[in-house]
N, C-alpha and C positions, 0 to 999 in steps of 0.2 A: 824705305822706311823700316825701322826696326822690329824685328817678329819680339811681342811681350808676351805672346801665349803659347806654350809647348803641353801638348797633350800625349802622354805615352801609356801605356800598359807595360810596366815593368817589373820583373821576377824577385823578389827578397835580394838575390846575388846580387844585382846587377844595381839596387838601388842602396845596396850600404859598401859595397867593392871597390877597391882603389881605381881612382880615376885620372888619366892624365892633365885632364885641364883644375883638380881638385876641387872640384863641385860638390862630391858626395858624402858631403859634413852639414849637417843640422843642429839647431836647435829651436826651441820654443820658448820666444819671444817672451818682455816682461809683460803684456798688457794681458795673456793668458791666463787664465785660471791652472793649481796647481793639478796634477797627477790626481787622479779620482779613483780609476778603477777600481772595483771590490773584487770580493769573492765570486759573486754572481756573475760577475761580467766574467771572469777569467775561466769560469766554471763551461759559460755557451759556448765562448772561441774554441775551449780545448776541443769542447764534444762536438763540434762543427769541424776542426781542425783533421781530427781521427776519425770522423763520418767520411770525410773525400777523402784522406787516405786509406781507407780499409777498403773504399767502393772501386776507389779507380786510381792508380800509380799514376796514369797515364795524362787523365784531363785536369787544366789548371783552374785550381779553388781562387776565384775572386771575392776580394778581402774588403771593395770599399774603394775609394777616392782618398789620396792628399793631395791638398793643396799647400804649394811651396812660393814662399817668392824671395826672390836673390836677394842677399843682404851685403850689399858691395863693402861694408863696412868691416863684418866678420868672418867676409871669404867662406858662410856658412848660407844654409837655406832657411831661413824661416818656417816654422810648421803653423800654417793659419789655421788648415782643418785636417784632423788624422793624428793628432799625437797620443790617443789613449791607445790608438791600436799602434800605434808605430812605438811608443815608448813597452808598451807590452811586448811586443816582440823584440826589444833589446834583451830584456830582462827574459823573457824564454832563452835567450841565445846564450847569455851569462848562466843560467842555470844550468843549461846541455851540457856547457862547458866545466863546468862544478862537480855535476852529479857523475857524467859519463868520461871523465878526465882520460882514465888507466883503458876505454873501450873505442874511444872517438881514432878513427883515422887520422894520419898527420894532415893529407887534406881536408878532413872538415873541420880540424884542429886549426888549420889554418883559414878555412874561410869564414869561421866562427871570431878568432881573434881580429881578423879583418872588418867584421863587422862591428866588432867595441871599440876598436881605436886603430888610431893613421898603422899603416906596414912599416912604418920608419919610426914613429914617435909615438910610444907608449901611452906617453900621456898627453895626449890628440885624441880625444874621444871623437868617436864616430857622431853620439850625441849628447848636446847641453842643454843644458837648461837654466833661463833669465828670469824664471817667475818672481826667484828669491832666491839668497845666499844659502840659505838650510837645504831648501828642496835640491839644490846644485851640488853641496858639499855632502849632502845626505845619498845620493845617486850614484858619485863619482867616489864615494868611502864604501858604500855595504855594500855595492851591485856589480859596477866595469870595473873595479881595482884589476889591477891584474893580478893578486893577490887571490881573487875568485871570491865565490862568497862564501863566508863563514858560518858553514848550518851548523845550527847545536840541535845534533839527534835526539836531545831531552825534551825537546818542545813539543807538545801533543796539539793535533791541528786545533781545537777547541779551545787554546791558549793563545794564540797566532796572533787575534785581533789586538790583544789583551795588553802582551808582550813587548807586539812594538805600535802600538797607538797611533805615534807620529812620524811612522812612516809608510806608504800605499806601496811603496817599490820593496821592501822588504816582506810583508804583507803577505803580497802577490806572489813575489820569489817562492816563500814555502808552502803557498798553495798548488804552485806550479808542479813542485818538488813530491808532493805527496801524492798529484795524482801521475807522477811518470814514475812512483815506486810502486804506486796500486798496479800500474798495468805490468812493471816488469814481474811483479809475485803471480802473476795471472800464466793459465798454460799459453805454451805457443810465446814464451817472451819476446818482447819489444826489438825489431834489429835496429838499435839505435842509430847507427848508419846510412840504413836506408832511409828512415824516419826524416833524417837533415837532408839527404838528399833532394827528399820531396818540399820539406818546408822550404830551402833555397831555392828550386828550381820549378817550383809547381804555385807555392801561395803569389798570386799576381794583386798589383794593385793599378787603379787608373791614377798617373803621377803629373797633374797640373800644376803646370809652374809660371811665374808672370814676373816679369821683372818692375811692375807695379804695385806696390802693397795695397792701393786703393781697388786696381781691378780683381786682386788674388782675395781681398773682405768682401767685394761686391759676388765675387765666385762663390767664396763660401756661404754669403747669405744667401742666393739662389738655390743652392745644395742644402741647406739646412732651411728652410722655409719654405719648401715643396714649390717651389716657383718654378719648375724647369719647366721647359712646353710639354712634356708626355711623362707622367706618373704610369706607373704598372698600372694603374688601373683604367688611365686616359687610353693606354697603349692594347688591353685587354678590349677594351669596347669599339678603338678603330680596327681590331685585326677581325674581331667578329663582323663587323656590318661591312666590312670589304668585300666580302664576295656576295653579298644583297641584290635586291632589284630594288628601284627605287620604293615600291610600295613597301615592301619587307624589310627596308631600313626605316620607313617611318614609323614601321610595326615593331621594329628594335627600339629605335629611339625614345618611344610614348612606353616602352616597357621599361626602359632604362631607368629613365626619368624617375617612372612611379615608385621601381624600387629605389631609387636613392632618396626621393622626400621620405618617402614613407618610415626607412631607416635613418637620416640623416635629422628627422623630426627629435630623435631621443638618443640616438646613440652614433656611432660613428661607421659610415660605408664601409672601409678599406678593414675593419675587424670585422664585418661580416663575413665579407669577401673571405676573409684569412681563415673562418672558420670554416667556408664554405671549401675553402680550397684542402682541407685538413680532415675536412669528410671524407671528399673525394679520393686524395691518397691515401688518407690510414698512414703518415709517415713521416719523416723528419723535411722537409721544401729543400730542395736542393740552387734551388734557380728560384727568379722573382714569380710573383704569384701568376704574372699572363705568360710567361713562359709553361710554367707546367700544365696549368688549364688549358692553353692550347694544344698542349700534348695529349692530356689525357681526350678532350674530346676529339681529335682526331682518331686514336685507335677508339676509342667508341662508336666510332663511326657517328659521332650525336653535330645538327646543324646548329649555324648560327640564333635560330628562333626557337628548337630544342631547349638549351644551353639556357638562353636567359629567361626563356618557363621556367627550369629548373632552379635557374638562381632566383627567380622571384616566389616558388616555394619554398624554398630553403630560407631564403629573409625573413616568409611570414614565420616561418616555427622557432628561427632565432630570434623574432621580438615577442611570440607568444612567452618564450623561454625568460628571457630579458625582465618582462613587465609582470611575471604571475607574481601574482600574492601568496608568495609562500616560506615558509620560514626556511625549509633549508637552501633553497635560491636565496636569499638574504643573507644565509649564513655562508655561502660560496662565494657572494660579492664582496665579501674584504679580504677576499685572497688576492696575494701579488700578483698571481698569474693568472689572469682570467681566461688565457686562450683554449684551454684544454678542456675545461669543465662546460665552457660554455659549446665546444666544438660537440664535446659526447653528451650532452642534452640536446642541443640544436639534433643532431643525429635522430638520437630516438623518439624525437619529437617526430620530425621530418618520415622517419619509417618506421611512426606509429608502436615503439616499442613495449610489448604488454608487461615490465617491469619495470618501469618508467617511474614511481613510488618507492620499490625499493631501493632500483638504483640510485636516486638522489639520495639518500642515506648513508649507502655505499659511501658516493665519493665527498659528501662532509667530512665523513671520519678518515677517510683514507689520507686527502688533500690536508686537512687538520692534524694527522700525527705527525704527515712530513713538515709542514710549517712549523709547528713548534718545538722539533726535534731539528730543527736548523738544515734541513736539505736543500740541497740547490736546485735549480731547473732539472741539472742532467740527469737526476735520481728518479725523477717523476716523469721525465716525456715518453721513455722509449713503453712502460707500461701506458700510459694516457694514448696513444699510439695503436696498441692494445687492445684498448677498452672499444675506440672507434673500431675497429675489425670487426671483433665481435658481436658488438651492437648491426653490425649491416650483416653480417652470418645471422641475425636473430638468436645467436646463444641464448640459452639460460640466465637470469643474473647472479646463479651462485657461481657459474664460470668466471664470472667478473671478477666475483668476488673472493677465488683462487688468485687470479692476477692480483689483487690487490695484496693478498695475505702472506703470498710467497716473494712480493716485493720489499715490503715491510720485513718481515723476518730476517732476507737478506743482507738488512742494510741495520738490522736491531733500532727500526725506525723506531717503534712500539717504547721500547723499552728510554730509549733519549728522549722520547713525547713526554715521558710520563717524569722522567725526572728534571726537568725542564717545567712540567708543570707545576712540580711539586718544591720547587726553586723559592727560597727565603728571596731571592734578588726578583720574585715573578713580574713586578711591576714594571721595573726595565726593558725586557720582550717585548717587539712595537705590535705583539700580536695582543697583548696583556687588555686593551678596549675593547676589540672584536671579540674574544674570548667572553668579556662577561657580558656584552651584546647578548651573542650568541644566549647565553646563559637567560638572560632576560628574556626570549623568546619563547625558551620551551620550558624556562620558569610556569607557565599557565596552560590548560587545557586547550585556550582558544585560540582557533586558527587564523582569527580577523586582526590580524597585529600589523601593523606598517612597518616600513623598514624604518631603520636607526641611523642615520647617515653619519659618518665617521667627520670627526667638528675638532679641528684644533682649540675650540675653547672647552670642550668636554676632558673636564678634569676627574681624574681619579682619586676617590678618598681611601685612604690606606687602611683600611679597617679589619685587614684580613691580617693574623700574625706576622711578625718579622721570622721569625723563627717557626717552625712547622713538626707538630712532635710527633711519632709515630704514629698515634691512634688520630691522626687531623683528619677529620671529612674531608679538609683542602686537599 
């Protein structure tokens, strides 16, 4: 009988590299959705990317799952699931190529060209795209030309979006561009050499391929709809009660239990867990969340019944945190990122922190000037990061509130908050309803206010100037 399922762990090199049977040509399919990725997305891979490379040459960064299935028709591979990361990583390859032309070795020069299109034929892209005629001829013009891409150094990042509207791969190109010129102006610059080295030979992916397109959808709904037999968190609570006696697993399991209803009643386990696990490091997660927990409580020397006391502490002060009535909790809940602000309250809830007042003040304003002043995740974690430290050190909160001030300065957060706020276009900003939420809040003395829940029918009446003159209160 015919094998339809090939499961591999394969390195960048090897899954875009000339092949003798000519297998390793792709694209994504017409039934796809088009190219999405933003800024944000492109903003975490980078700082994910340059995390494992700065920590370890040596051990390989796993990137995720694609699923492929043979298309006997176009001698190419289908991309069912993986092409935002697999299309992003053409478009980092084309840009290496771009930016680093006059510094790249002719071998990476070559394994770079190798990866945009066939060793024999030009115009053989490595990959295409069936979404639509635009998305395909938009891809194969600004991005894999061989021609390279054509940056216009006039364009300021804050123009980017503006610039080229309809297009995500051109988009991303100069976002890519601008943070591998921040790091080469940075001491100690970039060996861009090495740098490809690692990304070819170290970024690994798990590479599922079926020569059924029915079982390669049935693949990816399983992988995209949590349906697999063991989630990091299924896999966290069997590695713990494995080494039990039967009583002391029914004393895990009646604890398990309580804390998942009890969180699972209003809010979601697996972000608990996330923050609980973000306590414990102080640090960026390098591995899934039962991999590090079981790390950490090993050198802890902390047992299996240990462990889920502790996480059933840590639950209760994450949903005291969650449910208080309080405005600046209110006002931290229409932020994109919830995982930080609720990790460092969860914290000093949990170890009892006697600034706990001030602190939520702190990170309103802190979390609020990067939001409005357009920052990405990477600006804000490695201080959020930080903050957790400190908070289990029991610092002071004006320590905190140095990290906060020296972050901001650094980054002239302060200074883009404020003319962003003060923006004739303010309404536009998808922060522009939370803001005057927020507003409504401490509009009045009294602390008995419910929250505001953010309502796609909650419209905004424009009643504040179009235009904003010097002396504007706005």
């Amino acid at each position: 009988m015919e094998e339809k399922l090939s499961v591999e762990l394969k390195n960048l090199i090897s899954i875009f590299s000339a092949d003798p049977n000519n297998k390793n040509f792709y694209q994504v399919p017409n039934y796809q959705r088009p190219y999405s990725w933003n800024k944000e997305n492109i903003s975490e891979l980078i700082d994910d990317l340059f995390t494992a490379y700065n920590n370890s040459k040596i051990e390989e960064y796993f990137c995720g799952s694609i699923v492929l299935v043979e298309n006997q028709t176009d001698n190419r591979n289908d991309i069912i699931d993986g092409q935002q990361r697999f299309t992003t990583f053409t478009i980092f390859l084309c840009v290496l190529r771009s930016l680093y032309h006059e510094q790249l070795k002719r071998e990476n020069k070559d394994k770079i060209n190798e990866a945009i299109h066939d060793r024999y034929e030009d115009s053989k892209f490595r990959l295409r795209f069936r979404t639509d005629d635009k998305n395909e001829n938009d891809y194969e013009q600004s991005i894999v030309s061989n021609e390279g891409i054509k940056f216009d150094d006039s364009i300021k990042e804050n123009q980017v979006e503006k610039k080229f509207k309809d297009s995500k791969y051109l988009q991303n190109a100069y976002f890519i561009k601008y943070f591998f010129e921040n790091i080469s102006s940075r001491p100690g610059n970039l060996d861009i050499n090495d740098f490809i080295d690692f990304l070819m030979n170290k970024v690994v992916f798990t590479v599922i391929k079926s020569k059924d397109t029915s079982n390669a959808i049935r693949i990816f709904n399983v992988l995209n709809d949590r349906g697999m037999p063991l989630s990091p968190i299924d896999i966290l609570k069997s590695s713990l009660m494995m080494n039990l006696d039967t009583e002391d697993r029914k004393t895990f399991k009646a604890k398990w239990d309580s804390i998942n209803e009890k969180v699972e009643h209003r809010f979601h386990f697996e972000d608990m867990l996330q923050s609980y696990l973000y306590y414990k490091i102080s640090s960026n997660p390098q591995r899934r969340i039962d991999e590090e927990l079981l790390d950490i409580y090993k050198k802890e020397n902390i047992d299996s019944l240990a462990a889920i006391n502790e996480i059933s502490r840590f639950a209760d002060s994450y949903i005291e945190v969650m449910e208080a009535a309080d405005k600046y909790i209110y006002a931290l809940k229409y932020l994109r990122h919830t995982i930080y602000w609720t990790t460092i309250l969860s914290t000093a809830k949990f170890l009892n922190y006697s600034d706990f007042e001030q602190l939520e003040k702190y990170l309103v304003a802190y979390y609020y000037q990067n939001w409005l002043a357009g920052a990405t995740i990477a600006r804000i974690k490695q201080t959020s990061f930080n903050i957790i430290s400190e908070i289990k050190k029991k610092s002071p909160v004006k320590n905190i509130k140095v990290l906060m001030v020296a972050n901001l300065d650094k980054y002239k957060t302060t200074q883009d908050y404020k003319i962003n706020l003060e923006s004739e276009n303010v309404y536009q900003f998808n922060w522009c309803k939370s803001v005057l939420f927020v507003y409504e809040y401490f509009s009045t003395d009294n602390d008995n206010v419910n929250f505001l829940p953010l309502d796609k029918n909650i419209w905004i009446e424009h009643i504040l100037p179009e235009t904003v003159s010097s002396d504007s209160l706005w």
